[in-house]
C-alpha positions as CSV (number, residue, x, y, z in Angstrom):
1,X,158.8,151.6,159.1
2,X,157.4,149.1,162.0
3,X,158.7,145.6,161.1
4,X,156.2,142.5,161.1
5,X,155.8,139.7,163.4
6,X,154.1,136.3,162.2
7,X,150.7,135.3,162.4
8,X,149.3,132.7,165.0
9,X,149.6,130.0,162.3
10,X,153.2,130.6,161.4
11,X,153.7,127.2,161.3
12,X,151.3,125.3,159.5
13,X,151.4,128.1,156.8
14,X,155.6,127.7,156.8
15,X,155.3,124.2,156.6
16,X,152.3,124.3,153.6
17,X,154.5,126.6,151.8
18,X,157.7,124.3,152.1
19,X,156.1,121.1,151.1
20,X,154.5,123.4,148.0
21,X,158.1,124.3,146.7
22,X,159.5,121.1,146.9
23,X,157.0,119.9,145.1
24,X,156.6,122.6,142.6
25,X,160.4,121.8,141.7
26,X,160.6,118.2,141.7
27,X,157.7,117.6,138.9
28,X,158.3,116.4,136.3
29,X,156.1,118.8,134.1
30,X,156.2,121.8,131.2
31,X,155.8,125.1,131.8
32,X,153.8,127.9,130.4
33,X,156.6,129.2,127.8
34,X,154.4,132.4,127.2
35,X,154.2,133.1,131.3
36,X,158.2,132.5,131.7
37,X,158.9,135.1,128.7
38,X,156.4,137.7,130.3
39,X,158.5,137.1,133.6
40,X,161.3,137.6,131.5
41,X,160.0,140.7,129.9
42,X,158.9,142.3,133.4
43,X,162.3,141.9,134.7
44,X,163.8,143.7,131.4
45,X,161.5,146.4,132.3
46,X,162.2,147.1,135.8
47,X,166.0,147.1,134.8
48,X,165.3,149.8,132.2
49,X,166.5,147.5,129.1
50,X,165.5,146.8,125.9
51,X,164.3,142.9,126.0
52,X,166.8,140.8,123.9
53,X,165.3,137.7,121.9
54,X,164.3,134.6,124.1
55,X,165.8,131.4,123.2
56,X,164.4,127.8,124.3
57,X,166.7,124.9,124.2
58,X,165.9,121.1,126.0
59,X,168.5,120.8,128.3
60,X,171.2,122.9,130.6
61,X,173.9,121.6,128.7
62,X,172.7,123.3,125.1
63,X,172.3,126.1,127.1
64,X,175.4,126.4,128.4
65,X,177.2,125.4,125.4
66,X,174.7,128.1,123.7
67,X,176.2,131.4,126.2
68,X,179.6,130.2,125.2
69,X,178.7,130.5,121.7
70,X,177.0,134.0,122.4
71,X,179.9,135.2,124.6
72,X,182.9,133.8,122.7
73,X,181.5,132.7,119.5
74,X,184.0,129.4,117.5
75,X,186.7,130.5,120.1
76,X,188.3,126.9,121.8
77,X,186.2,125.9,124.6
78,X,188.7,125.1,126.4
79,X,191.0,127.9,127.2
80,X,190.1,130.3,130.0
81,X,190.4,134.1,129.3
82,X,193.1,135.9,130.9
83,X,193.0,135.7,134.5
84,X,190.4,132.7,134.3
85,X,187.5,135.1,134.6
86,X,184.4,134.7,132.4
87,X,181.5,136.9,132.4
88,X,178.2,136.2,134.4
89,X,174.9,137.0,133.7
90,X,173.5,140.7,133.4
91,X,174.4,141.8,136.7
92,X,171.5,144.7,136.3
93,X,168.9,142.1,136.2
94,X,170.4,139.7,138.8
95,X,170.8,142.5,141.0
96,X,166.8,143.1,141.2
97,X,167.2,140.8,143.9
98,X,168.9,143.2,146.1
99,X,165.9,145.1,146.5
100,X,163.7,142.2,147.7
101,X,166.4,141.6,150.0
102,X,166.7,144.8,152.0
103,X,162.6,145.0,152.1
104,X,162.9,141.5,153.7
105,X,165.2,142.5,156.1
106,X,163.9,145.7,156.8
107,X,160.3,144.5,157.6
108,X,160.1,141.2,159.2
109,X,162.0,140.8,162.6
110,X,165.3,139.3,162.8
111,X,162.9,135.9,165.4
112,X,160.5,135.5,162.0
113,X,163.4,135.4,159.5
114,X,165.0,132.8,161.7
115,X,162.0,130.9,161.8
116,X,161.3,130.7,157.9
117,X,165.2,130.1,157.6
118,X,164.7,127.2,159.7
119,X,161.7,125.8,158.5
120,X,161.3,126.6,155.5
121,X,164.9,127.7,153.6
122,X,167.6,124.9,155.3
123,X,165.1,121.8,155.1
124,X,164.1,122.9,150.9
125,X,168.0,123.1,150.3
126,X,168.5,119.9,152.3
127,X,165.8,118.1,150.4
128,X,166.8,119.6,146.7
129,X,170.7,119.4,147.1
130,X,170.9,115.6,146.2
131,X,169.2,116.1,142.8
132,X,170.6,119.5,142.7
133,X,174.4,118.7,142.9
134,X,173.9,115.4,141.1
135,X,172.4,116.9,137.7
136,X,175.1,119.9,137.9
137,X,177.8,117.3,138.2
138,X,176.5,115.5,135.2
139,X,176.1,118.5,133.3
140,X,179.3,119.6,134.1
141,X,180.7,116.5,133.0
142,X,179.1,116.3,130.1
143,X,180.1,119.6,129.0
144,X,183.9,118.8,129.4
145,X,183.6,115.1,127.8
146,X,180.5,114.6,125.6
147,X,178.9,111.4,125.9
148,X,177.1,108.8,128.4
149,X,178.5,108.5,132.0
150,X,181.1,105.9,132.7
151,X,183.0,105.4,135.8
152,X,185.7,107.3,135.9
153,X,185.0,109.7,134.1
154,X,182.9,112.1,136.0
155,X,186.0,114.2,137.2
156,X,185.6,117.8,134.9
157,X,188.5,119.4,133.5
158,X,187.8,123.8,133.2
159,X,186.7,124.2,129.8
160,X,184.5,127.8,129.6
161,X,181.0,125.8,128.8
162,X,181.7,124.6,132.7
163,X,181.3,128.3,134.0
164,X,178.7,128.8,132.0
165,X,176.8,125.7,133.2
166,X,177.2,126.9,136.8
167,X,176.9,130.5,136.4
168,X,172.7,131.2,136.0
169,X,170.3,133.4,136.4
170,X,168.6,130.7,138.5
171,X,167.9,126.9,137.7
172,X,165.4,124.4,138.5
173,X,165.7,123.5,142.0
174,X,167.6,126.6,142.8
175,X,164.6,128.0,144.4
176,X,165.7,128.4,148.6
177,X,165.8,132.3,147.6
178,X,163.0,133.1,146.4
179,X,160.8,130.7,148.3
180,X,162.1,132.7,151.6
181,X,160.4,135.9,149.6
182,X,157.1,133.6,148.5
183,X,156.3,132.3,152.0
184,X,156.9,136.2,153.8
185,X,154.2,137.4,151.4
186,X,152.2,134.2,152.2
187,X,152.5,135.1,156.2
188,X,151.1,138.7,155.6
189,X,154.6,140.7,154.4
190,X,153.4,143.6,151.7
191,X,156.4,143.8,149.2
192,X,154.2,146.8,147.4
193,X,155.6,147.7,144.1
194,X,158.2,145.2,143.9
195,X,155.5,142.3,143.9
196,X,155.9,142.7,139.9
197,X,159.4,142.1,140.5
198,X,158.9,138.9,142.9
199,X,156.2,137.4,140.8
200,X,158.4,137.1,138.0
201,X,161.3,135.6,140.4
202,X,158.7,133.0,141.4
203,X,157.5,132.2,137.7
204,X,161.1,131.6,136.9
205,X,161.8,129.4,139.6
206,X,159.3,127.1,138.5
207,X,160.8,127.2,135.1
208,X,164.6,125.6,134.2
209,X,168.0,127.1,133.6
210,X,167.9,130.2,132.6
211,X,170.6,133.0,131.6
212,X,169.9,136.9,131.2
213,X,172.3,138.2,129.1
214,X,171.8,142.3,127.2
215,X,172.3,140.3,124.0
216,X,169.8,137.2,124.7
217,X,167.8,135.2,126.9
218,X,168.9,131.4,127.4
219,X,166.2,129.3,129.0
220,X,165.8,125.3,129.2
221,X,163.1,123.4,130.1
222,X,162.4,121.6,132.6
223,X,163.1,117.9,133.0
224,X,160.2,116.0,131.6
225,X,161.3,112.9,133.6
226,X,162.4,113.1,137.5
227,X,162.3,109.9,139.3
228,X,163.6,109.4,143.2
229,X,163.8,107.0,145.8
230,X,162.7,107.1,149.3
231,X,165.3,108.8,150.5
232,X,165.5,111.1,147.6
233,X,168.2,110.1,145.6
234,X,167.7,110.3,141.4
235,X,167.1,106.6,141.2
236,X,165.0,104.5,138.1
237,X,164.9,101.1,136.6
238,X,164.1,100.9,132.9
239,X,164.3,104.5,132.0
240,X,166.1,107.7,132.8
241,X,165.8,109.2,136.5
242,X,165.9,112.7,135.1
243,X,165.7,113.0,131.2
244,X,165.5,116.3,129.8
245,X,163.5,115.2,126.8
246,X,165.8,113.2,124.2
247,X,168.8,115.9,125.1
248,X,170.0,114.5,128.3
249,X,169.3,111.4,129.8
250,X,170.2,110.7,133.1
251,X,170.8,107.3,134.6
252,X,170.7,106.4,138.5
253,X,170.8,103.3,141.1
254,X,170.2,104.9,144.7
255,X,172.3,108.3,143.7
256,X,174.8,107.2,141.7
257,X,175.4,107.7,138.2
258,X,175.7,104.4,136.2
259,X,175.8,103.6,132.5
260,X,172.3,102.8,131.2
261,X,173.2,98.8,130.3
262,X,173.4,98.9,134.4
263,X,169.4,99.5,135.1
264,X,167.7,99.1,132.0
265,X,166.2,95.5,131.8
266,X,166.0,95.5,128.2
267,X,169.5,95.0,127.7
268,X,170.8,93.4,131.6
269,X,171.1,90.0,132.1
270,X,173.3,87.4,133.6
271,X,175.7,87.7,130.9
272,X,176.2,91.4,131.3
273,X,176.7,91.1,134.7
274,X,179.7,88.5,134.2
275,X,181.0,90.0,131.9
276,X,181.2,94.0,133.9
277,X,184.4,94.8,134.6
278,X,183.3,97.6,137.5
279,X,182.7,95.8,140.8
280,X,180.6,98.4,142.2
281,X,178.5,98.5,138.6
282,X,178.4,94.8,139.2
283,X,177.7,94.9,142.3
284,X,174.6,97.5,141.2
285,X,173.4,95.3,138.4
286,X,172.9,92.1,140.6
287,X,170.7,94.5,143.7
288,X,168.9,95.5,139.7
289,X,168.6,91.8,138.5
290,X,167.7,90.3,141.5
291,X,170.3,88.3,143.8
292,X,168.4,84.9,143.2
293,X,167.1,85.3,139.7
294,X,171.2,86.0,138.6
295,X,172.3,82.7,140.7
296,X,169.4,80.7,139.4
297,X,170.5,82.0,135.2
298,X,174.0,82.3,135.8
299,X,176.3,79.3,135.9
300,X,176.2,78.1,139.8
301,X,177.7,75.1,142.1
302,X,176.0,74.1,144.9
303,X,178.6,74.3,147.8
304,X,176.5,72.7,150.9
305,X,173.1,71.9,152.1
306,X,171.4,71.6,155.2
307,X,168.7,72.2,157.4
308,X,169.5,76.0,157.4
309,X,169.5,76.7,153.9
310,X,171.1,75.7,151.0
311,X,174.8,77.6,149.7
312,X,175.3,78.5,146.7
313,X,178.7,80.1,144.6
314,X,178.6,81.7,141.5
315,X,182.6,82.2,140.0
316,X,183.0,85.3,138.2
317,X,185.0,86.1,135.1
318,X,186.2,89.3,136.8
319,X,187.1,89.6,140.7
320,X,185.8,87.5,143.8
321,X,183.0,84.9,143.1
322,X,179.4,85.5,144.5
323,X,178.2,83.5,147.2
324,X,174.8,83.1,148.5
325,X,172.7,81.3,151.2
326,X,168.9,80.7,150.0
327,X,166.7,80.2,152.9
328,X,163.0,78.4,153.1
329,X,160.7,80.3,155.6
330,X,159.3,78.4,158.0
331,X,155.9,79.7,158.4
332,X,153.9,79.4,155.6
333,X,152.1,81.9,153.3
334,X,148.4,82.0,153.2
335,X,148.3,79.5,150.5
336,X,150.7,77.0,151.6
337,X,153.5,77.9,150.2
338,X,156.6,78.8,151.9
339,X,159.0,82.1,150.5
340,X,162.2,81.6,149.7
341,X,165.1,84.0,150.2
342,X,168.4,84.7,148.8
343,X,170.9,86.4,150.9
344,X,174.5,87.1,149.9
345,X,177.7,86.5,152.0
346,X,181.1,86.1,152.2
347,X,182.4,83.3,149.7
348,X,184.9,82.0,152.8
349,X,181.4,80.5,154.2
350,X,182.1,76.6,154.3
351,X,178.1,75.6,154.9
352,X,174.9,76.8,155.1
353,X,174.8,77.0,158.9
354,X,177.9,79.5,159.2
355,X,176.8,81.6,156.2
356,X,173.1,82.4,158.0
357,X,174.7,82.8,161.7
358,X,177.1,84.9,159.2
């Protein structure tokens, strides 16, 4: 069998594909429940089993907690089995992928798979892994100790819901694999008759979490909330950065994990901020507040003054006072006024002068 090379517009069509993906998986959106459970069913079919019943649940962590229920049922959670090996998901539908595989091999040459490897495959991973790693450590986490995030807790223990968590039949953004098999068929590649096979990889991968198992089907929606920053990161003020409806709700500054009172306005104000124990939380919750708005509410001494700028120190209940140089802007705005700005440095600064050649 002859293998394929790539069109003339490999790259435009590589790059349209890739920017399709990434955003197919980062919406925020629902999906079509009754397309996913056809996918579902499809796959069943090609692996010659009976199709078990399909169970929805709002978040990975019910799911996960739900396949330990199904595979050990009240057992303790936290005791591995012997040898520390706990079953995956129906291997005979996870290995459907094997055929898909071999074809892709087998009929595109070994210069086109590098190509859609490099263009298409390492950049989607790149651009997914921070969201990726960061929900799957807060899942995890939450599975071993229930509850919202605070420092230093994050670190997971090995209870069996963990395994499960990280064990899938495919998640979210875990869609590098299958967008490799998506952009070949794009570019021309005839899969034949396991396009019924591939189209229901691809209508899973736009779906959540999802676990095949002979006994049931686990699947979780998909976040209805996903929020980022430039470069990114899971990063929100005044709600979640990835909420899975009311069932998980994620909190982030810039791709870190904080505690909600650190980003949501509703509750943050000077007095929280005093009052935070966590220097880096408090050092999060003033970049949130706003440098100048916290020295202007919070209690503040005026250290020097002069032409340069004006310095400022704020003492703090808990570590090493704030200190800040506010600046005037010489030129003026359009309407006459000039901006003012609030920059932070060292509290050894002695005057105004040293802090802004600071």
């Amino acid at each position: 069998m002859p293998t394929m090379r790539l069109p003339r517009d490999n790259v435009r069509r590589i790059e349209s594909c890739r920017a399709g993906w990434q955003t197919a998986a980062l919406a925020p959106r629902t999906v079509d429940e009754l397309r996913v459970e056809q996918a579902v069913a499809a796959l069943y079919e090609v692996a010659d089993m009976r199709l078990p019943p399909i169970e929805w649940l709002d978040s990975p962590v019910d799911g996960a907690t739900a396949v330990h229920s199904l595979l050990k049922g009240p057992s303790r959670p936290w005791v591995p089995p012997n040898g520390g090996v706990w079953p995956g998901p129906e291997p005979r539908i996870l290995a459907l992928r094997e055929p898909l595989d071999r074809h892709y091999r087998a009929r595109l040459t070994s210069a086109a798979r590098t190509k859609i490897e490099r263009m298409l495959v390492k950049p989607l991973d790149a651009e997914l892994a921070p969201v990726r790693e960061w929900v799957e450590l807060e899942v995890t986490r939450r599975l071993d100790r229930p509850g919202d995030y605070e420092p230093g807790l994050q670190k997971p223990e090995w209870p069996a819901r963990w395994h499960h968590g990280q064990i899938v039949g495919g998640g979210f953004l875990d869609v590098g694999w299958v967008a490799r098999h998506d952009c070949a068929r794009q570019l021309g590649l005839d899969y034949g008759p396991l396009e019924l096979v591939l189209d229901a990889f691809v209508e899973l991968a736009g779906a959540g979490y999802w676990w095949p198992y002979a006994e049931r089907v686990v699947l979780c929606r998909r976040p209805n909330s996903l929020s980022l920053d430039e470069a990114g990161r899971p990063h929100a003020a005044d709600k979640p950065a990835i909420a899975f409806g009311r069932a998980l709700r994620l909190w982030a500054w810039h791709g870190a994990m904080v505690p909600q009172r650190v980003v949501d306005g509703r509750v943050l104000d000077h007095v929280r901020i005093l009052d935070e124990p966590n220097a880096e939380l408090r050092r999060m919750m003033i970049e949130r507040y706003g440098l100048a708005r916290f020295r202007q509410t919070a209690r503040c001494e005026r250290v020097h003054q002069d032409r340069w700028g004006t310095l400022w120190l704020v003492p703090m209940r808990r570590g090493e006072p704030i200190m800040t140089v506010e600046v005037v802007n010489s030129t003026p705005e359009p309407d006459g006024s000039y901006r003012h700005y609030e920059l932070r440095v060292p509290p050894t600064m002695r005057t105004a002068l040293q802090a802004v050649a600071w």
